[in-house]
N, C-alpha and C positions, 0 to 999 in steps of 0.2 A: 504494500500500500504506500502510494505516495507520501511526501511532509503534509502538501498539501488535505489529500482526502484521507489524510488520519488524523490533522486539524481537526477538520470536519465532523470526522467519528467522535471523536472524542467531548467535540463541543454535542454532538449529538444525546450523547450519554448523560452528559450534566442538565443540558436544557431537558430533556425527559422528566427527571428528578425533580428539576425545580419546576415547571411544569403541576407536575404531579400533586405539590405540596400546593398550588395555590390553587389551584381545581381544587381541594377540599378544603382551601379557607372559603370558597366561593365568588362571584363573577361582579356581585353588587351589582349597578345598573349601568352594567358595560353597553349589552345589548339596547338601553335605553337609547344610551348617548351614541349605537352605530345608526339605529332609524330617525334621529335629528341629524345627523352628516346623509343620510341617505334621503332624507327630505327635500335634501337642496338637490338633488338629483333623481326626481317623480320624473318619469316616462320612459327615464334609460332602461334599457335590459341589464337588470342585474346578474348577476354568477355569485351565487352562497355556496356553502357547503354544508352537507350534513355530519355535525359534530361527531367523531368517536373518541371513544377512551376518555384523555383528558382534556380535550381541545374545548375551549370556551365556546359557548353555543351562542348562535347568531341566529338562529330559526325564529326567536320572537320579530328582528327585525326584518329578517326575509318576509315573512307575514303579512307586516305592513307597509314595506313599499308598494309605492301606487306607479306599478308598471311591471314588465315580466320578469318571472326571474326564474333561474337556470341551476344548475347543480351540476361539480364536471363528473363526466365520464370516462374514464381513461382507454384510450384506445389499442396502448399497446405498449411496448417498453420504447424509450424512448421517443416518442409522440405527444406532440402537441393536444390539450385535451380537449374534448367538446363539451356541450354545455346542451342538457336536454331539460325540459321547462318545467318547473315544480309549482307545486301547487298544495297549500294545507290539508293533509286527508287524503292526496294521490297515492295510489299505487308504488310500493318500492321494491325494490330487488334486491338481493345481492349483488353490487359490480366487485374491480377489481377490489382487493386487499379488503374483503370487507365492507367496503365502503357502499350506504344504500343507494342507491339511484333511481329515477323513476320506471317505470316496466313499462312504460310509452311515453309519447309527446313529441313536440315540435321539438327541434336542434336550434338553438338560438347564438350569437355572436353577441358577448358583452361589451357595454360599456365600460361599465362599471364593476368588479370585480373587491369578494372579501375575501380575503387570500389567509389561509391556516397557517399555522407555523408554530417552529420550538423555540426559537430566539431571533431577538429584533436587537438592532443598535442606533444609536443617536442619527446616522447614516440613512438609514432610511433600509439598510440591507436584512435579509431574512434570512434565517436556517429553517430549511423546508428539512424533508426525510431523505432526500439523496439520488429522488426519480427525476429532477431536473424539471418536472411535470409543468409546474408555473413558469418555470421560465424560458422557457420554449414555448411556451401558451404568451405569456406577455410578451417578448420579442416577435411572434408573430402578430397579434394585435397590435402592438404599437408602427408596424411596420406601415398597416394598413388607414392607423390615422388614432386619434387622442383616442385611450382609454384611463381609466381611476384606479389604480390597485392599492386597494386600503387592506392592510394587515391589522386582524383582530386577534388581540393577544390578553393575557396576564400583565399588568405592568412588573411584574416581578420576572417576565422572560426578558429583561432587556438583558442584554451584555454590554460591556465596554467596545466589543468590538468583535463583527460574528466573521471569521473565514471566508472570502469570498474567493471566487475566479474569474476569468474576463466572462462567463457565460452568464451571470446572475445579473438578472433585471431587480432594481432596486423598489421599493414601496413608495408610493407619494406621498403616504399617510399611517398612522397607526392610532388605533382606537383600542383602549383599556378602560378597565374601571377607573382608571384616575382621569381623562380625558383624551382629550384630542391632541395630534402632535402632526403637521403637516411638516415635509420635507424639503426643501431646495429641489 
């Protein structure tokens, strides 16, 4: 394993941990404060995710956006992900690693985009799990014209400073229980 992606590993392992510990202190009104940022953005197509394990849940704010919203689908290893259209009370599957997805619906292109993650930095950079899945997903949207990726976390995932490589698309924004943090 490279210097590099053993960085990585390693960061991975701690961000889990601490993670882990602030999922059982609880989320407070994170989710409050993503559907007020997500306010300013009624009609875009959103991309949520459905929460597992430890990951802060954003489903109350997927809810109440007033326009479509999406959930990705992973297509394959190394692939850009899709985004098929979710809805309260829809039908879900098993997709990859677990993760539910809808068992139909339209394939939507986001704008706007709430992006999972183990560790954030002052930076605006993310420690995803290591499939590349979002950032290959954002560098192809970005390619195509403005999209929003707001990282919704623990404020207690930040690091000093999370490993990165030239392939990592950075976050505009992060939203925690303590607030809002917009990026350069």
């Amino acid at each position: 394993m490279s210097g590099e992606q053993g960085d990585k590993a390693a960061a991975r392992k701690t961000a889990f941990a601490v993670r882990k510990a602030a999922f059982a202190a609880g989320q407070g009104q994170a989710a409050e404060l993503l559907a007020d940022v997500l306010a300013g953005n009624r009609g875009a197509v959103l991309s949520g995710y459905m929460p597992m394990r430890t990951e802060i849940d954003p489903l109350p704010a997927m809810a109440a956006h007033q326009g479509a919203v999406g959930v990705p689908v992973i297509m394959g290893p190394a692939q850009a992900l899709r985004f098929r259209e979710w809805s309260p009370g829809c039908a879900m599957v098993a997709g990859a690693f677990g993760a539910l997805i809808p068992a139909d619906g339209a394939w939507l292109e986001p704008e706007v985009l709430i992006v999972p993650l183990l560790a954030f930095d002052a930076r605006g950079y993310r420690l995803g799990y290591g499939g590349g899945f979002y950032d290959r997903t954002l560098e192809g949207l970005r390619a195509r014209g403005p999209v929003l990726a707001i990282g919704f976390a623990f404020a207690a995932q930040e690091v000093a400073e999370v490993p990165i490589d030239a392939t990592d698309q950075r976050l505009d924004m992060i939203v925690t229980e303590q607030g809002v943090r917009r990026f350069a």
